[in-house]
Each structure stands twice: as C-alpha cells, then as structure tokens.
TORZAGU-876924 format. One line per 4 residues: number of its first residue (from 1); their letters; for each residue z, x, y of N, C-alpha, C, CB. Coordinates in steps of 0.05 Angstrom, whole numbers. Glycine has a CB too. Layout:
BEGIN
NUM> A> Z,X,Y,Z,X,Y,Z,X,Y,Z,X,Y  ... .
END
This chain:
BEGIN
1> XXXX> 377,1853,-500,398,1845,-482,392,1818,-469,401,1866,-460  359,1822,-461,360,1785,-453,368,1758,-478,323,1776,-443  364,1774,-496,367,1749,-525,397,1742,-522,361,1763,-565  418,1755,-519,447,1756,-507,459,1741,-490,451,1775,-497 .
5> XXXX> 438,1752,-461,450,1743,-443,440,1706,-441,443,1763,-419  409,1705,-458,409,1686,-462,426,1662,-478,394,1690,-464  442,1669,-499,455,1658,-513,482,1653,-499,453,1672,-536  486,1679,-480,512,1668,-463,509,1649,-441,527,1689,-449 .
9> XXXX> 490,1639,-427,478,1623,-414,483,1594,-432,449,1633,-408  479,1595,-452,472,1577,-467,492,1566,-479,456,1586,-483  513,1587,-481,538,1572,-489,554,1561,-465,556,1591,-505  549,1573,-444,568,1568,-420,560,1541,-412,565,1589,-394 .
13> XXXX> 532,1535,-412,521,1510,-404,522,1487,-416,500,1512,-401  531,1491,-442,541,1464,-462,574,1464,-460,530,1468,-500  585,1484,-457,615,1485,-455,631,1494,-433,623,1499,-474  624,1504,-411,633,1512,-395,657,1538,-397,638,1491,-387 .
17> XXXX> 670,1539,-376,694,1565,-380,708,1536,-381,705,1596,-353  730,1553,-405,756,1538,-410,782,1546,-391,764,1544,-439  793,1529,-376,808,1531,-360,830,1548,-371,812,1508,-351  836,1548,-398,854,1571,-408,851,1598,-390,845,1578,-440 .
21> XXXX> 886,1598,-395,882,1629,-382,892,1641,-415,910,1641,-346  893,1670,-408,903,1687,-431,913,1708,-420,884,1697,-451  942,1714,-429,962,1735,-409,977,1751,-428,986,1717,-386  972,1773,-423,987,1786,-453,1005,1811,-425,953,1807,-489 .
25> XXXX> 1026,1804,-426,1045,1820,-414,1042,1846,-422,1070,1811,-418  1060,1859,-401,1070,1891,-403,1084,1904,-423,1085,1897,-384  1081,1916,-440,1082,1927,-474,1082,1902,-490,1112,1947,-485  1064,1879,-482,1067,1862,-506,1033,1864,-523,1078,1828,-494 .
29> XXXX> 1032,1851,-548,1009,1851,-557,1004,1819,-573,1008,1878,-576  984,1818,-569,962,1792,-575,954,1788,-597,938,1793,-564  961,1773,-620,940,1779,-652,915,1764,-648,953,1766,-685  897,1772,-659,867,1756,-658,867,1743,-684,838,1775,-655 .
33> XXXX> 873,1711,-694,871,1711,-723,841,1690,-723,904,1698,-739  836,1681,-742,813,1669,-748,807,1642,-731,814,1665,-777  828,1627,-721,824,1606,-710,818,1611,-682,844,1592,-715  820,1646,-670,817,1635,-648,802,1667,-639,846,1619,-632 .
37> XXXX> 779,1671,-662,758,1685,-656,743,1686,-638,746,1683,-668  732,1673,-630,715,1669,-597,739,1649,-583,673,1649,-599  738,1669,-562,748,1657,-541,727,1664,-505,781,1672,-543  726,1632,-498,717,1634,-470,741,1626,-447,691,1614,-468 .
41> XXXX> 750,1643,-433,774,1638,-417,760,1637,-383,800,1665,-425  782,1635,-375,775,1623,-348,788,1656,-334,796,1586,-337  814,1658,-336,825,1678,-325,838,1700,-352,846,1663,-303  829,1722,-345,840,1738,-365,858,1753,-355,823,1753,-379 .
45> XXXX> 885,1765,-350,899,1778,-344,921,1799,-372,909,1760,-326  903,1838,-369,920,1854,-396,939,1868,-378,901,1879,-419  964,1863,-379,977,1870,-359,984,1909,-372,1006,1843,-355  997,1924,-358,999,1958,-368,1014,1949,-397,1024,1985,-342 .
49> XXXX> 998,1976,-415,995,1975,-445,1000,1957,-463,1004,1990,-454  994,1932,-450,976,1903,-469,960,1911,-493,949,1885,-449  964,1900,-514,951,1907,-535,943,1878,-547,969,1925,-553  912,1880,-544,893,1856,-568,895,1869,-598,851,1854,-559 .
53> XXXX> 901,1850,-611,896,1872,-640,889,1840,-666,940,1901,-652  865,1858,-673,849,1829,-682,854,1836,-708,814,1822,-674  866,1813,-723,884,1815,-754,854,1817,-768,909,1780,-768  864,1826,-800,842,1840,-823,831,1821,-837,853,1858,-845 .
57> XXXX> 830,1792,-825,814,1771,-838,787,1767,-807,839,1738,-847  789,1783,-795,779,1771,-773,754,1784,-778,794,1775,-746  724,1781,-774,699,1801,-788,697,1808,-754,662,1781,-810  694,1785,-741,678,1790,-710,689,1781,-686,651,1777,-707 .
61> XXXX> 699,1782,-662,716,1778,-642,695,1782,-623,742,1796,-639  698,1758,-607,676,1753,-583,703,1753,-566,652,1719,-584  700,1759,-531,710,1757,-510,702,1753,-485,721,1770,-510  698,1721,-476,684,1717,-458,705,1701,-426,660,1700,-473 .
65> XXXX> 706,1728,-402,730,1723,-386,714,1725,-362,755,1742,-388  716,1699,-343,705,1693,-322,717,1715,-296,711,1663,-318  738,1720,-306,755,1732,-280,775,1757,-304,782,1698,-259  773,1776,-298,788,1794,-311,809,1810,-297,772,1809,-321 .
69> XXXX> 829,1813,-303,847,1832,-290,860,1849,-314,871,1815,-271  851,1875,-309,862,1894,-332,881,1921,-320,834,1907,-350  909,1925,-329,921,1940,-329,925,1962,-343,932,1931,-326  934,1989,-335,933,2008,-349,943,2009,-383,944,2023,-333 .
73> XXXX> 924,2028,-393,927,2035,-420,925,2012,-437,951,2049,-425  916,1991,-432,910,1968,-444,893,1974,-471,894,1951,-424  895,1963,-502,875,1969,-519,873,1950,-530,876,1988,-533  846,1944,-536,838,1924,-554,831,1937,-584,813,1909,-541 .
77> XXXX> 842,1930,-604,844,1946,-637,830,1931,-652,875,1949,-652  804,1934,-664,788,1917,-684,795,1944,-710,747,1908,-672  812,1960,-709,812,1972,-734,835,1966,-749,808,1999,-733  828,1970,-779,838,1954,-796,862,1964,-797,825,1950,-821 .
81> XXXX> 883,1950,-821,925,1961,-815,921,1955,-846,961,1934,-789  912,1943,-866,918,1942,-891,896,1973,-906,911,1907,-901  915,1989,-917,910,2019,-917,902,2008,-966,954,2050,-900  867,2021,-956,866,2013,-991,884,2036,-1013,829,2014,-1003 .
85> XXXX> 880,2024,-1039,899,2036,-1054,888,2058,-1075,913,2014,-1067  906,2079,-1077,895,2101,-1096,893,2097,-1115,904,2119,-1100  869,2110,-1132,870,2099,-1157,889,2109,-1180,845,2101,-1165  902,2097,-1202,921,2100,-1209,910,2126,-1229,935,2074,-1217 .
89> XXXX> 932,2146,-1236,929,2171,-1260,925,2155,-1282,955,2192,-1266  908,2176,-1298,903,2165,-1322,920,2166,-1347,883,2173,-1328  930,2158,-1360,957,2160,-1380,947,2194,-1400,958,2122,-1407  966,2208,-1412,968,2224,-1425,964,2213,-1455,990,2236,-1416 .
93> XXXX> 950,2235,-1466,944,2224,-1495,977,2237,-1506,909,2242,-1514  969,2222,-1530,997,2219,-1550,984,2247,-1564,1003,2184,-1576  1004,2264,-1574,1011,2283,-1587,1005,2279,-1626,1040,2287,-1577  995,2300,-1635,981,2288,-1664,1009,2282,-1673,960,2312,-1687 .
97> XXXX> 1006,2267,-1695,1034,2249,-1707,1039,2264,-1730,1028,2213,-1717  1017,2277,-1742,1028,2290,-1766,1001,2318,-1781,1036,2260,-1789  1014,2320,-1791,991,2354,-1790,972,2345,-1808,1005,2392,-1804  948,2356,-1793,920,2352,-1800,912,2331,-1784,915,2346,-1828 .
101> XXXX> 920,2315,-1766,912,2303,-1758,911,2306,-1731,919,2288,-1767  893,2293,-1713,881,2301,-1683,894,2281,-1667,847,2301,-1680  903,2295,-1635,914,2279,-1622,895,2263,-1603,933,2292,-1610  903,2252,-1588,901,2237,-1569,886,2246,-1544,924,2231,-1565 .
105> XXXX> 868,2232,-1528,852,2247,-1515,867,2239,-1481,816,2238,-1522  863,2247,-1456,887,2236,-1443,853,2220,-1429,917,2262,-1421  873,2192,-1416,859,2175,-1402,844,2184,-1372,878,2155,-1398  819,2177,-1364,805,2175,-1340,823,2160,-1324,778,2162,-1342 .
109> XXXX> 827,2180,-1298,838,2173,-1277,815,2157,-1263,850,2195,-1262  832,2133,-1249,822,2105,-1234,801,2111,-1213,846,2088,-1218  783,2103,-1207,774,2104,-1173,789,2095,-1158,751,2089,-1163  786,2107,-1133,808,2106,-1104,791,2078,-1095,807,2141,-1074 .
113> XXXX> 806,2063,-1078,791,2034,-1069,772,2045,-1043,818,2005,-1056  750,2031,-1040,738,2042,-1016,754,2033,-994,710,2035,-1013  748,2047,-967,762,2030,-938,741,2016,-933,773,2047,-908  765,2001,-898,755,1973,-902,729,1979,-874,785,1944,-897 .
117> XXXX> 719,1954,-878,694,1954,-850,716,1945,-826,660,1924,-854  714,1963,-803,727,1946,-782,716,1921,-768,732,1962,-763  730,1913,-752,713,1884,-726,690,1899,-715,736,1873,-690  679,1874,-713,656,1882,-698,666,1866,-664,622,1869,-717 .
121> XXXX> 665,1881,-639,674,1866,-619,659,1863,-598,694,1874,-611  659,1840,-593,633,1827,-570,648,1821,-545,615,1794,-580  643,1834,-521,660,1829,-498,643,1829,-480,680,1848,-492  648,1805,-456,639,1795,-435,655,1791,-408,630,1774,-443 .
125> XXXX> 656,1811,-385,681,1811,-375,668,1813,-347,701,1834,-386  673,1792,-339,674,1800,-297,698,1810,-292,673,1769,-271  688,1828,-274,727,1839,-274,728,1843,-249,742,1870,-291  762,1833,-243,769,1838,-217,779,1860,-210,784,1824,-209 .
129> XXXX> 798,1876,-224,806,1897,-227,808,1922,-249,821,1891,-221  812,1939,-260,813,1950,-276,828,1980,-278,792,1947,-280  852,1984,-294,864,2007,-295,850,2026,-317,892,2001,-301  858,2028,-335,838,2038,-360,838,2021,-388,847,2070,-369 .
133> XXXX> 816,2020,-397,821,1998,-422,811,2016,-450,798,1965,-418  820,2021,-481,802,2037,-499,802,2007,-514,813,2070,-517  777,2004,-525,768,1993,-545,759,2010,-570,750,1978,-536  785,2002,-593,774,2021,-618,781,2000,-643,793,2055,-620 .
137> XXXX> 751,2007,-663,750,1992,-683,741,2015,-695,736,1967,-684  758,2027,-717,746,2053,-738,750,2027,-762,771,2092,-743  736,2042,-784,737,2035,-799,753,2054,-812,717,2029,-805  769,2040,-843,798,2059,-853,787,2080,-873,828,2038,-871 .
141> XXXX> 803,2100,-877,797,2119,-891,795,2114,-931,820,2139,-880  780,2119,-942,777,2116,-970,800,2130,-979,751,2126,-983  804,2111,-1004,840,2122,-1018,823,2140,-1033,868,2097,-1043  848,2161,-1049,846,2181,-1070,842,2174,-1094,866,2194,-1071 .
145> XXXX> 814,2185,-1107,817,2178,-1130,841,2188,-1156,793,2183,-1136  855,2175,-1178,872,2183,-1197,869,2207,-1210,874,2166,-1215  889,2224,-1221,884,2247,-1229,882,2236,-1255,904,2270,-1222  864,2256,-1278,860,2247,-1306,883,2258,-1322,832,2258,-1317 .
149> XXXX> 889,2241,-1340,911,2253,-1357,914,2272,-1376,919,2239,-1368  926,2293,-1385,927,2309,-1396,925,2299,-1432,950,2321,-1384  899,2319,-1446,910,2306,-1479,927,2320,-1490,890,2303,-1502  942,2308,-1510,957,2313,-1531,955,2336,-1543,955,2296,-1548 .
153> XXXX> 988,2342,-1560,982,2367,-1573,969,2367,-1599,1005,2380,-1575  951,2382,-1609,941,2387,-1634,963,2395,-1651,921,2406,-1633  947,2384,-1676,969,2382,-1698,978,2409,-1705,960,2367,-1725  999,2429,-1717,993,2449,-1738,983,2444,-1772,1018,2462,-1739 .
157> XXXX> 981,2464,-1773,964,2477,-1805,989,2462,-1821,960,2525,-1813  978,2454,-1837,991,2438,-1867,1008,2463,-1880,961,2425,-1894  1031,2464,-1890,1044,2479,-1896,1051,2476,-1928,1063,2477,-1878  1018,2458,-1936,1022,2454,-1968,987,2470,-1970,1028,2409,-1982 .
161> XXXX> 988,2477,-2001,962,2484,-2005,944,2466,-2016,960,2503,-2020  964,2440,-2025,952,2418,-2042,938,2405,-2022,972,2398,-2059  952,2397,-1989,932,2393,-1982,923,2410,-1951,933,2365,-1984  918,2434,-1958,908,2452,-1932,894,2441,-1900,886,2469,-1944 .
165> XXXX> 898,2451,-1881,881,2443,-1862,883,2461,-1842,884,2418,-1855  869,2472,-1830,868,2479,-1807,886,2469,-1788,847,2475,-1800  902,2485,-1762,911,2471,-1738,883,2460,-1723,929,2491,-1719  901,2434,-1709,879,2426,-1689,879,2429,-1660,876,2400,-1691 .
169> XXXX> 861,2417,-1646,860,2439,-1619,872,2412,-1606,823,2456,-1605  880,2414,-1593,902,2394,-1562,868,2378,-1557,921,2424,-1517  887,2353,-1550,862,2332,-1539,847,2336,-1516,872,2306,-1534  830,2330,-1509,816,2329,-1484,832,2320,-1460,794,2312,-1487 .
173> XXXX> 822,2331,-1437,835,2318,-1412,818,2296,-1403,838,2340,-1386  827,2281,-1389,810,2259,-1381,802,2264,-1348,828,2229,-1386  784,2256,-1351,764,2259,-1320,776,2246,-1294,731,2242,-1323  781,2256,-1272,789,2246,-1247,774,2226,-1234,791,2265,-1232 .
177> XXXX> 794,2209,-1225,775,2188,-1211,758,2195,-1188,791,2165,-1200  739,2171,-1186,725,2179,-1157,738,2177,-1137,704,2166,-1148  745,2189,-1110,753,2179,-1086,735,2154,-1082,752,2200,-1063  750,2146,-1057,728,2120,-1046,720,2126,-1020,743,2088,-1044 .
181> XXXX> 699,2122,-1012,696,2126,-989,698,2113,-962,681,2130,-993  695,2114,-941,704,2109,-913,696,2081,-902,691,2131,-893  707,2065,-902,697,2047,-884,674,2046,-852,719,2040,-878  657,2021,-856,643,2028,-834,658,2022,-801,617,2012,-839 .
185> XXXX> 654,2038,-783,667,2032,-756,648,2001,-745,664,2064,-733  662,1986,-731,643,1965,-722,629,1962,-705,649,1948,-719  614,1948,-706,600,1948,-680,616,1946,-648,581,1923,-684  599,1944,-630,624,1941,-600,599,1935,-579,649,1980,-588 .
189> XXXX> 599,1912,-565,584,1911,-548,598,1895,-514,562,1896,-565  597,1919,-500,620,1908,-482,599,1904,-451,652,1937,-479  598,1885,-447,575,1878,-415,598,1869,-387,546,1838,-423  590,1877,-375,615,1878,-343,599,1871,-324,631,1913,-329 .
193> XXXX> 615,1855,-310,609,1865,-276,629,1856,-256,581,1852,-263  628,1885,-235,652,1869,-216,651,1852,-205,661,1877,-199  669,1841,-186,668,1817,-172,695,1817,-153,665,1791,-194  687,1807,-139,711,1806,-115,734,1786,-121,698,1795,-85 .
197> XXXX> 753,1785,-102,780,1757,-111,761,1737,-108,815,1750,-86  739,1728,-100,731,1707,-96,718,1699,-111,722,1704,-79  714,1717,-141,689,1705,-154,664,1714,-150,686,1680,-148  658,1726,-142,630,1739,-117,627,1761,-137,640,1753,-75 .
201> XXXX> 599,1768,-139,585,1796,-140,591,1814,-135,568,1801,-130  600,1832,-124,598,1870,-109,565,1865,-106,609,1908,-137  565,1866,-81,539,1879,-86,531,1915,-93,527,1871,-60  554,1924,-91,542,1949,-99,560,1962,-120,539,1968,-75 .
205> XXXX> 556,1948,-146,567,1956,-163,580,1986,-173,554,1949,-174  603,1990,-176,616,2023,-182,618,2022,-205,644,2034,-172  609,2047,-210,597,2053,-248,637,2051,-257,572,2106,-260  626,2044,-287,653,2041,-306,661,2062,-323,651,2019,-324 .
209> XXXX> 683,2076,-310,699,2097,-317,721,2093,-331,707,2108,-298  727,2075,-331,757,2072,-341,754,2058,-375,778,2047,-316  737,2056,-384,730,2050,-413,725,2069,-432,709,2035,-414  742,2068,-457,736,2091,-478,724,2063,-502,774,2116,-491 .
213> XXXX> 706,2070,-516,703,2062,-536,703,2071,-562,690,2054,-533  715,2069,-589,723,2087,-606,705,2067,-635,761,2092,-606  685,2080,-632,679,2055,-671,671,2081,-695,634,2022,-670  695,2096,-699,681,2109,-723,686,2106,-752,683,2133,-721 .
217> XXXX> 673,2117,-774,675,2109,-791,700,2114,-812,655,2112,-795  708,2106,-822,730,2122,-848,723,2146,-864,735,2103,-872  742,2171,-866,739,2194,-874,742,2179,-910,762,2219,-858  719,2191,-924,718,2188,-947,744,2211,-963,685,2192,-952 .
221> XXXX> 753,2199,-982,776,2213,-1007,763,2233,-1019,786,2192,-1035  788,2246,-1031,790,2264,-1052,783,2255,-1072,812,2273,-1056  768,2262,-1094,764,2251,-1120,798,2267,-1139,724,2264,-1134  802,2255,-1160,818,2258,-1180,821,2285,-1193,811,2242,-1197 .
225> XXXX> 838,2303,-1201,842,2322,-1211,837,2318,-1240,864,2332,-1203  823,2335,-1250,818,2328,-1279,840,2334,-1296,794,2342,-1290  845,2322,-1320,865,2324,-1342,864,2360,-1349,855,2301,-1373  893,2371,-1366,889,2390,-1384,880,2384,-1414,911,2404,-1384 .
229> XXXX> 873,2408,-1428,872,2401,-1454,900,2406,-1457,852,2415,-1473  901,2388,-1488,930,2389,-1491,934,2418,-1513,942,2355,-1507  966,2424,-1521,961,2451,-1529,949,2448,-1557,987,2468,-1528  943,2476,-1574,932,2469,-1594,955,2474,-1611,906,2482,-1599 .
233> XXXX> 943,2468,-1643,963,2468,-1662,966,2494,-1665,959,2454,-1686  989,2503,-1681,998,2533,-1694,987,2521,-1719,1036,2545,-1695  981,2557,-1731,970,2568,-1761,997,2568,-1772,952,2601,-1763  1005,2551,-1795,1040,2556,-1811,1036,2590,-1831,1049,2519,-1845 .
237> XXXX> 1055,2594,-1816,1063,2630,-1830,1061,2627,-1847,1088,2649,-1830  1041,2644,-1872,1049,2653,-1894,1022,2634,-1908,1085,2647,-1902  1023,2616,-1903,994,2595,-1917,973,2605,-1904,992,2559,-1911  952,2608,-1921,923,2612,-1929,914,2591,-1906,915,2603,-1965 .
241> XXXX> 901,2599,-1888,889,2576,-1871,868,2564,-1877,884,2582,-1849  866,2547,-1891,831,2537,-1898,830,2507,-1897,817,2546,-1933  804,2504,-1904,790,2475,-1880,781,2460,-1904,757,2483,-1853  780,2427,-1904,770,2413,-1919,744,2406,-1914,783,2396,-1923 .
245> XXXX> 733,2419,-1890,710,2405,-1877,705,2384,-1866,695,2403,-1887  733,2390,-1849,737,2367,-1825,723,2370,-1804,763,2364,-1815  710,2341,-1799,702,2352,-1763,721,2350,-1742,676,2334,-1748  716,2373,-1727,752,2379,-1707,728,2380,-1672,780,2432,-1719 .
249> XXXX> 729,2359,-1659,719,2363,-1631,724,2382,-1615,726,2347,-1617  708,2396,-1598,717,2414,-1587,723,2394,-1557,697,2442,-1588  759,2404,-1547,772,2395,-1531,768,2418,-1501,799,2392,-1546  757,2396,-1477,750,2401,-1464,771,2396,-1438,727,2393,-1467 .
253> XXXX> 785,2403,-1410,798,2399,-1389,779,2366,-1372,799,2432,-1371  791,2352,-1364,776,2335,-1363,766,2345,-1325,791,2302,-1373  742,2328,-1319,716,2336,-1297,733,2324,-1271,679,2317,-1303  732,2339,-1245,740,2327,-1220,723,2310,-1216,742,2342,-1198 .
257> XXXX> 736,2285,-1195,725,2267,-1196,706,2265,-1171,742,2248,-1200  694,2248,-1160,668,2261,-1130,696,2254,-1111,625,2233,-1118  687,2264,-1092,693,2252,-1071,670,2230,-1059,700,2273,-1054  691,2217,-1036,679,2190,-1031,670,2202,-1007,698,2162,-1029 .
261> XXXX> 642,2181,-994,630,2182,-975,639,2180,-947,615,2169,-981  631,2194,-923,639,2179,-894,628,2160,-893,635,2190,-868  648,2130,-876,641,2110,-873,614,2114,-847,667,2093,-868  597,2098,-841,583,2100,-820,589,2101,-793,571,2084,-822 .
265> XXXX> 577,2110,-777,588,2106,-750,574,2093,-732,595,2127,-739  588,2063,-725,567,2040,-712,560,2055,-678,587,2001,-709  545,2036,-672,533,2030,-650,552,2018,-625,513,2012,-659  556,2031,-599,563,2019,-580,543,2015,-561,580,2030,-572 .
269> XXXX> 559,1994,-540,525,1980,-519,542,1977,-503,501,1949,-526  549,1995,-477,570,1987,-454,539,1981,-428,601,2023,-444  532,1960,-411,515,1950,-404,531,1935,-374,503,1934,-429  518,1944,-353,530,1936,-327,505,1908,-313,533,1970,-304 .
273> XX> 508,1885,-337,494,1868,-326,491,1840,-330,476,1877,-327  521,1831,-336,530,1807,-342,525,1794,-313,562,1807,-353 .
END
C-alpha cells in the first residue's frame, strides 16, 4: 500500500488535480473508452443511479477524485457486454452413395470461445458524501461448446451375387466440442477518505458501508453433445449375405465434449487511507 500511495504522491506532484470536473447525472451513464483511462479530476459528482461503464477495449481504469460526491445506487461496471460465441455443430456425414460402400463419419463439434477477462479498477476517492456505490467487474461466462454431428447411413447388402457384400454399419458420430471456460473477474482496488465541504480530513473517520464490490469470475460452458451413429445398412431379402473381406469400422456415437473451467476470482483491497 505504501508503493501506491507512493506512486499517487508522485503523480499528483508532477501533475497536479485537473481542474476538470466529471458529472454524470441522474439515470445517466458515462463510457470509459481508451483515451480517457486514467482520469485525475478535481471534483467528482455520481448523481442517483449514475452509471460508469468502462467499454471492452479498456484492460484497466484508474479514478483519481479530489472531492467526491456520490449519489444513490450509483455503479461503476468494468464487466464485459460483448458475450463470446458458441462453438458451431459439427456437420452430419453423408449417407453411403451406393451398396457396399461406407458412409460418412459426422463432423467434431467446434469449441465454445472462452469469456472475457474483466477491468481491472483502481479508485482513489476523498469523498464528501456518499449514498451507496457497487463496483462490479465479473468476468463473462464461457460459450457452449458445438454438438457433434451425426454419421451417415450405412450402405445395404448388394442385391447381386456377382458382387456380394455385407450391409454396412452407419458412420460414426462426431465428438462434442469443448465448452470454454469463464473469464477472470478483475482486479478492484478502491482507497477513501472522508473529508468535510472544506477539503479537510474528519478527524474521526466513519467506516464505509455503503460500498459493494463484485469481481467474480465467468461460469465455465457446457461441452458439446456427441454425434449419433448413423443407421446401419439392411441385409437384401432372399441373397446369401457374404463378405469379400472388407474391412468395415466399427461405428461408434461420438464423446461429450469437457466442460469449460470457472474463470478466477480476483482480489479486492477496500483501504481507509488515502
């Protein structure tokens, strides 16, 4: 914490507070985009259910406010809004084309995309007032992995003796994708202290109640439903069933796919000693 507070010392003293204020009205909300990641303000005012919500290019959001005034249900959102994508089913095998011959095996369903890492959010706040504020950065949930595709039907038995064959058995199913797993929640490191209209200390600081902090991780996916086998061939009535001494695979339902992991669940540091 002194390495911190030293670094905020350190920035304040080459740059000072920026006379900027920042005012995000009553049901309005704020985007955080890349250009204006760290911010040191002079006066911060979140007026009742103000919303910060820091866009999905943003990795890390610093907030450094000389004078704070926060209104109820206020939230600051470092979790992500672009939701990853499922992985796609795996195509169905083609059906045998002509007898004696073996079909098609059905395709491996896709992996699900993993979720994303949320913001990590660094906050520095003297505050003058305060209604309640949540700060939440989850990380997003892992998509579903693809279901595997079903194989093809096996051929039937040759209905000549000239050239005999066995029916064949339906293709293999193809294996389900993996889910993906959970994004990590971000970090959150939020340091306070009150202070009077004047700028001034409290000297007797009142513990901070009115803060929820939320950083968890993304619930990992479903893996893929495995393929069927496809059906097998018919024996043709009346013909002698016999084999040229073909090799015929034995056709298997294709394997579920894993499921994906929970994302991690970061670290918070709420600290009454800015």
């Amino acid at each position: 914490m002194k390495q911190i507070l030293f670094a905020l010392s350190f920035f304040i003293s080459f740059h000072g507070f920026s006379q900027r204020n920042l005012t995000v009205r009553k049901n309005q909300s704020k985007i955080i985009v890349t250009a204006i990641q760290s911010l040191l303000i002079d006066t911060l005012i979140l007026e009742d259910n103000a919303r910060i919500i820091i866009d999905d290019n943003v990795a890390a959001f610093s907030l450094i406010a000389k004078h704070a005034t926060i209104g109820n249900n206020v939230v600051i959102d470092g979790s992500r809004k672009t939701i990853p994508s499922n992985g796609a089913n795996g195509q169905n095998g083609t059906d045998a084309p002509d007898y004696c011959t073996l079909p098609g095996e059905g395709k491996n369903g896709q992996n699900g995309a993993d979720g994303t890492d949320a913001a990590d959010i660094f906050l520095y706040f003297r505050i003058n007032s305060i209604g309640s504020l949540r700060v939440v950065t989850d990380g997003t949930n892992g998509a579903m992995g693809g279901n595997g595709g079903s194989g093809g039907a096996g051929a039937n038995s040759s209905p000549s003796l000239l050239s005999a064959c066995t029916a064949k058995p339906g293709g293999s199913g193809g294996k389900g994708g993996n889910g993906g797993s959970g994004g990590r929640g971000g970090t959150l490191v939020f340091n306070y202290s009150f202070i009077d209209p004047s700028g001034h200390f409290l000297s007797n600081q009142p513990p901070l109640s009115q803060v929820q902090l939320e950083t968890n991780g993304g619930k990992g996916s479903n893996g893929g439903i495995g393929g069927q086998t496809g059906h097998p061939g018919k024996k043709t009535s009346g013909i002698i069933d016999q084999s040229l001494n073909q090799s015929v695979p034995i056709s298997i339902n294709g394997s579920l796919g894993q499921n994906g992991k929970g994302g991690s669940f970061s670290k918070t540091n709420i600290k009454q000693d800015l």
